[in-house]
N, C-alpha and C positions, 0 to 999 in steps of 0.2 A: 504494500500500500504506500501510497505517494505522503510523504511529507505534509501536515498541516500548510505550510507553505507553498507550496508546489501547490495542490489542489486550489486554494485562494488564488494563487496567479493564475492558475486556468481559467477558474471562476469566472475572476475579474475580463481577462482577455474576452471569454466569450460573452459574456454581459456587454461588454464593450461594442463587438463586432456583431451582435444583436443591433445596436442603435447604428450602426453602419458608421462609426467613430472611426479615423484614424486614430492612431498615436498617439501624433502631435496635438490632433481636436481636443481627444480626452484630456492629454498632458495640463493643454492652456486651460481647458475648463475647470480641472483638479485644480489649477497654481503649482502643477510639479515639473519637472522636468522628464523630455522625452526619456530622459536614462535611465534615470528614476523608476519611471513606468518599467522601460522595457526590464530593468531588472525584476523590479515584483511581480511578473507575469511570468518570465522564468522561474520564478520561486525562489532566487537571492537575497532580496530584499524583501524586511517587513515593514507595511505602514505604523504611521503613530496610529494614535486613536483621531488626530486633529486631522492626518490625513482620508482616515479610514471615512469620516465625516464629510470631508469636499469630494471622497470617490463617490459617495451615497446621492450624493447632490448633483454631481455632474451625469450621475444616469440615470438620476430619477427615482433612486429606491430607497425601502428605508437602509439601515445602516445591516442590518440582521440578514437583508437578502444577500449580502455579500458572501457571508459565510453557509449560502443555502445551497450545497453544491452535494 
């Protein structure tokens, strides 16, 4: 089984590419940077919770559907 992390960055990517988002769309819309992203969808990187909040908001859901994978 994949990594708490790793699953969340899949998560996140296909929620993403649901709302037909690039990257960079999401990136600016979070306030993160494309790197940033691209790591936490690879499962590198963890959001804070401040971020985990602007990801919620840039796609529309609440905070809880991020982790509904």
């Amino acid at each position: 089984m994949a990594s708490l992390r790793v699953q969340f960055g899949r998560h996140l990517r296909r929620l993403r590419l649901a709302r037909d988002m690039t990257q960079e769309q999401f990136a600016e819309a979070a306030r993160v940077s494309v790197d940033f992203l691209s790591l936490v969808e690879k499962g590198v990187n963890a959001p804070s919770f401040e971020t985990l909040e602007r990801f919620a908001r840039a796609l529309k859901v609440r905070v809880a559907e991020l982790f509904n994978f």
